[in-house]
N, C-alpha and C positions, 0 to 999 in steps of 0.2 A: 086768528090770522097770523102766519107766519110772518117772522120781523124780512126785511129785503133783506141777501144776501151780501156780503160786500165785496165790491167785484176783486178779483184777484188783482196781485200789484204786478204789473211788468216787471218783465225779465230786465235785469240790466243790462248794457251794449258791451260788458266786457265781464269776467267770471273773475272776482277779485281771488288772491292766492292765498291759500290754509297759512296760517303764521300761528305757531304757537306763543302766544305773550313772556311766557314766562322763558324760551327759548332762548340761546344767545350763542351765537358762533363763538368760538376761541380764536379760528384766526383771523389776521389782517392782513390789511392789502396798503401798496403805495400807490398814485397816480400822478403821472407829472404831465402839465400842459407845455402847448408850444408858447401860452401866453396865461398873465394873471386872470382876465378876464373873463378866461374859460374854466379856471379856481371857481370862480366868485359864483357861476353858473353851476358847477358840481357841488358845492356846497350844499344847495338846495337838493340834493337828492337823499340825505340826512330824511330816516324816515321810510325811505323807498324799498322795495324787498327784491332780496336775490338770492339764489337758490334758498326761498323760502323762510328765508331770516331776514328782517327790518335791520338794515344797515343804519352806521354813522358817519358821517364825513366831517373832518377837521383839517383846519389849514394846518401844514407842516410849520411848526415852528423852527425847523431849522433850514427851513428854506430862503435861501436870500433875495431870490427873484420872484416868489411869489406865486410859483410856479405847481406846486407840489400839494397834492391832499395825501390824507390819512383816513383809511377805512377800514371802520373796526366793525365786528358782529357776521364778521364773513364765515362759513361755514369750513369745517377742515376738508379739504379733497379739494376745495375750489382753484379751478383753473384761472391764468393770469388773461386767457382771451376772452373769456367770461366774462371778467373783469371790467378789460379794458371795452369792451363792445355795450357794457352799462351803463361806459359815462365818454361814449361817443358823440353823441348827440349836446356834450358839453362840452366840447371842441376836438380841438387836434390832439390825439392824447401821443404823445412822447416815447412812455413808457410805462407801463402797467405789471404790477406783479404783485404773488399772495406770499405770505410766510405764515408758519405756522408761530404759536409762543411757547413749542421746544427751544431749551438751550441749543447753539451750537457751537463747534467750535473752528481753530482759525489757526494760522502760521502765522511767525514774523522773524523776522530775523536783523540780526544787527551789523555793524561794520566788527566788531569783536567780541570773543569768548567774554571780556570783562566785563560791557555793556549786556549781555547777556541774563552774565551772573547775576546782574545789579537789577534786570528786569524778574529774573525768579523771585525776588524778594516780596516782588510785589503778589506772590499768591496768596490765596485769601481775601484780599480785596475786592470789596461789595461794590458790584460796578451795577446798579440800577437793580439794585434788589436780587444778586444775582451774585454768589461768591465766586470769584474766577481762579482757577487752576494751570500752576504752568508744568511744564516739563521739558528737557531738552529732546529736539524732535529726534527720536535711532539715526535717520539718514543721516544728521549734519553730524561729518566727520572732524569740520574744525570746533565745532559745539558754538553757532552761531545762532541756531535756525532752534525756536521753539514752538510748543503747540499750546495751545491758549485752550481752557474747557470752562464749560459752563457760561458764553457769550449769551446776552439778551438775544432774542432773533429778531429783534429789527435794528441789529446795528450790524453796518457793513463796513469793508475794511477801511473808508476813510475815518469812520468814529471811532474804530481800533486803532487807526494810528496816531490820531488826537488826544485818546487815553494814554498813550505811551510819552505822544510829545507834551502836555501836561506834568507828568513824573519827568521831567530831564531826561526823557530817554527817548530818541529819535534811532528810530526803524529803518533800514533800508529798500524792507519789502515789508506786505502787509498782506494778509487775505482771511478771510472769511468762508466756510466751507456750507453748503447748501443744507448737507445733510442733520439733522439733528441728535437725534441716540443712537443706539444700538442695543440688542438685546445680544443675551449667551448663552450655554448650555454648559455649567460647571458640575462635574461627577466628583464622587468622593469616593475613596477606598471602602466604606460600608456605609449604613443606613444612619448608624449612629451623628457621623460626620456631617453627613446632609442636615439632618434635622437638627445640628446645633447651628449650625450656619443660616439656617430658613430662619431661625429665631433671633438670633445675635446679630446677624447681617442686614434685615431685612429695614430699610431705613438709613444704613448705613452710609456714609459720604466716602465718596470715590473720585476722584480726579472732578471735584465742586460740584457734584451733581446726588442727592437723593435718589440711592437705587434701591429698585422692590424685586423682593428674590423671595421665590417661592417653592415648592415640592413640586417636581414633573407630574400629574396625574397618570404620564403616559410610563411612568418609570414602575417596573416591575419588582425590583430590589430596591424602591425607594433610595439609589442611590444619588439619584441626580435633580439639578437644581437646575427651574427658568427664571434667568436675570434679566432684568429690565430697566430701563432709562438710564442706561452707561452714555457716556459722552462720546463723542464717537470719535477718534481716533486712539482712543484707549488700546492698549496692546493685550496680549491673552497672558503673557506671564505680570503684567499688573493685578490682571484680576486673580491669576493663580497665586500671587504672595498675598493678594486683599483675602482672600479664602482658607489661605493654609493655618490661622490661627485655629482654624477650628476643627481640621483634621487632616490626614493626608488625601490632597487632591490628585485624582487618577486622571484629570482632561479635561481640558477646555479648548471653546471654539467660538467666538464671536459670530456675530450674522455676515458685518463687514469681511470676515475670509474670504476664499475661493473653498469651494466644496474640496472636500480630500485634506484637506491642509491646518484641520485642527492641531493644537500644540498644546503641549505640559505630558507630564509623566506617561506612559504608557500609549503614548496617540499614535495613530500610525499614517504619518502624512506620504503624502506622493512625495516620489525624487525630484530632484531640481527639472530634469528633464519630462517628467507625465508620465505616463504609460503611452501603449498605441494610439490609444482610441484619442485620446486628449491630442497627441500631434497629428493623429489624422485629421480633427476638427480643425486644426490651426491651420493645418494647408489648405482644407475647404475652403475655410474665411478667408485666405490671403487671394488665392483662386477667386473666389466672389468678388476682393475688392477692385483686384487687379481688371477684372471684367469690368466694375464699375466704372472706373479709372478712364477704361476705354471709351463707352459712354458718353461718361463728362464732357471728352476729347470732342465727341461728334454734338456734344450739344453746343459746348463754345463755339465750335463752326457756324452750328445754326443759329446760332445767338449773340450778337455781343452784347450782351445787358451790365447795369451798374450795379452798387454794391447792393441798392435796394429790394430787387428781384429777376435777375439778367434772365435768369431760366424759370420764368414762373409759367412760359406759355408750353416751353416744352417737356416741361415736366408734366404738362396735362395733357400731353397728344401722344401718350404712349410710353415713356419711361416710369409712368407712376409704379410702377408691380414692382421696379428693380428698388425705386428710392424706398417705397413703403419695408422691404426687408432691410433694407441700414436707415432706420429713422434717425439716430443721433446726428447724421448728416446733414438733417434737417434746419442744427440750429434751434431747438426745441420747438421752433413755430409752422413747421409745414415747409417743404420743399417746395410746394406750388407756390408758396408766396415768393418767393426769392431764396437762393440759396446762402446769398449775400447778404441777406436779413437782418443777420445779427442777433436772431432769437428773439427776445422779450421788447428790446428798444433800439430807437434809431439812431445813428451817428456813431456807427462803429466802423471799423477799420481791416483792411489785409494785412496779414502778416507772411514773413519769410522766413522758417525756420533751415538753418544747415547742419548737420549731425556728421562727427568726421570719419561715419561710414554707415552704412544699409542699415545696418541692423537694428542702431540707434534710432531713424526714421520709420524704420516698420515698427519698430518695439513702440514708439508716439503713436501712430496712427494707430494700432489696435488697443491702445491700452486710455489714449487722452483724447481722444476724435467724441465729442459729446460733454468735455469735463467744465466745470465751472470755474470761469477767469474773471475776477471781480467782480461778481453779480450777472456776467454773462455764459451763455454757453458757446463753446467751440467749434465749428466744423474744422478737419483737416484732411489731408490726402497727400498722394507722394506726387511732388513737381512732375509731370510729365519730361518735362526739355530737363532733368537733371539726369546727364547720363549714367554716372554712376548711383542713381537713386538714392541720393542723402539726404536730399530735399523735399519740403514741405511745404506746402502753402496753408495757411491760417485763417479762416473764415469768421468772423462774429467777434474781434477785438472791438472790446469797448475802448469808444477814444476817450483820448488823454492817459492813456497805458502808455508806458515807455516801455523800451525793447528792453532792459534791465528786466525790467519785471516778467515780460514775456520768457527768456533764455529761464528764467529761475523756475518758471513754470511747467517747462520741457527740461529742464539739466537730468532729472532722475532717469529720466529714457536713456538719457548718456550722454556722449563729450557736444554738445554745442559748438561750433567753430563760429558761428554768422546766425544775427537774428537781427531784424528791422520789422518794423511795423509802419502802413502809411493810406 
């Protein structure tokens, strides 16, 4: 007699998610509440799985108000809406964002060249397991303004400027850049050059960063070399003298360039001015923006909305096609939400930039409309009511920025006359 069968086990009410055990994200994330209490409740989600990896949650220790968690085991690519929509249901969340644990690096600048000097000294210094690199930055023409490499990536500019005012050395501006590395494409005069380079170099420290350089597979005279995990605002003739011990280099070109615009011996970069096709692009896009522009004009009409989302309804009843081709307009988070947004987090601010002519204004709005200002992104556009078009308005200032720090943000576009933030 056969034994009784054992009945099958019900299905469960929900399809638990694949997690490989042995798996573990690199990146992390911050989370800040409107209250502790909503902490104490994210806490509890230590454990819980998101894009497929079991997270961890930690209170921030350097949070004063109690406010802030730490989430590590997050996967690389993760978005900060992701994020934040995970540990919504643990209150009001503030602000939400991921970092990777690439180096990055930063600016800062001093009231004098001598205060300066006295900060390059500090290169080399292991700031959290992490040797840091300075250099004076090419734009500062009084030699004020330096670039910082090989930062932790979860420190932003108030704990860069905390390291500074720790050393006696108080900063007058501070900032932190989003970006991580860079890779490059370094050629050599022949084969021989490369391959002594792939081997001598490969390892080698670069503006405090361990880079890995290797032979192009795609190179047919084995002349050229892909470099990788350069810090990123490193320049091409850095890496052209970091290369030339090992033979004569014919070219280099960072990822960071504009296409056409490789530099060192023999390169053949575009003119200051482009060719056709590059200025015909650029009147396209001023053409587009200026249509935008007009737009906008008709949405303020039908909208007066606050900084939080004034145009969130009418960006959904029909302007979506114009905003989705200028996404950086966005503010990183969606034009539908508000344009006013602020990007990542709430309690940010408008800004008033003046540029003491057009050029300076347009050269901003196409070149920093999207850029990251302390931990925020940008929206900008040209002042409608500024008749001679010098003006800007500024979308997604995080507060407690001072106009100082905004004008230093925009000076490289050109002359500033007038900046407020409010």
């Amino acid at each position: 007699m056969r034994p009784a069968m054992r009945p099958a086990a019900p299905e469960p009410a929900f399809k638990r998610a694949r997690i490989d055990p042995a798996a573990t994200g690199s990146a992390f994330g911050e989370v800040r509440f409107v209250d502790a209490a909503s902490t104490q409740r994210a806490l509890k989600k230590t454990g819980s799985v998101l894009g497929g990896y079991a997270i961890s949650v930690e209170p921030d220790a350097r949070s004063k108000d109690g406010t802030k968690v730490i989430v590590t085991g997050l996967p690389e690519g993760m978005s900060w809406q992701k994020l934040k929509d995970h540990f919504d249901k643990c209150g009001l969340v503030k602000y939400a964002d991921v970092k990777s644990t690439t180096p990055v690096s930063g600016v800062v600048r001093f009231a004098s060249p001598q205060l300066a000097q006295a900060a390059m000294a500090l290169s080399g210094t292991v700031l959290e397991g992490h040797e840091i690199a300075f250099k004076v930055h090419p734009g500062s023409k009084d030699q004020t303004k330096l670039q910082v490499f090989n930062i932790p990536s979860h420190m932003d500019w108030q704990e860069l400027k905390d390291f500074f005012n720790q050393n006696g050395l108080t900063p007058i501006y501070c900032d932190v850049t989003t970006s991580g590395s860079m890779t490059a494409e370094v050629r050599f005069g022949d084969a021989q050059g490369a391959q002594t380079a792939a081997q001598a170099m490969n390892g080698s420290i670069l503006g405090g960063a361990e880079i890995q350089v290797v032979l192009d597979p795609t190179s047919k005279d084995g002349c050229k070399l892909a470099v990788s995990n350069i810090p990123a605002g490193l320049e091409w003739q850095e890496l052209k003298d970091h290369f030339g011990h090992c033979g004569t280099v014919a070219f280099v070109q960072t990822s960071a360039e504009a296409k056409g615009k490789g530099k060192g011996k023999g390169a053949k970069g575009k003119g200051k001015g482009g060719d056709a096709a590059t200025l015909q692009a650029m009147q396209t896009q001023m053409s587009q923006m200026m249509q935008m522009m007009q737009m906008m004009q008709t949405m303020q009409t039908m909208q007066k909305g606050g900084k939080g989302g004034g145009f969130g309804s009418a960006a959904a009843s029909g302007f979506s096609p114009v905003v989705n081709a200028f996404s950086p307009m966005a503010g990183g988070a969606g034009f539908g939400a508000g344009m006013f947004g602020g990007g990542k987090g709430a309690g940010t601010m408008m800004g008033e930039v003046r540029f003491s002519n057009a050029q300076g204004a347009q050269t901003a709005v196409m070149t920093l409309n999207g850029s990251s200002f302390k931990g925020a992104t940008l929206s900008l556009g040209i002042d409608q009511s500024s008749q001679d078009a010098s003006k800007i308005w500024v979308a997604g200032v995080p507060a407690g920025a001072s106009w100082q720090e905004l004008k230093e943000h925009f000076s490289w576009a050109g002359a500033v006359v007038y900046c407020n933030c409010k």
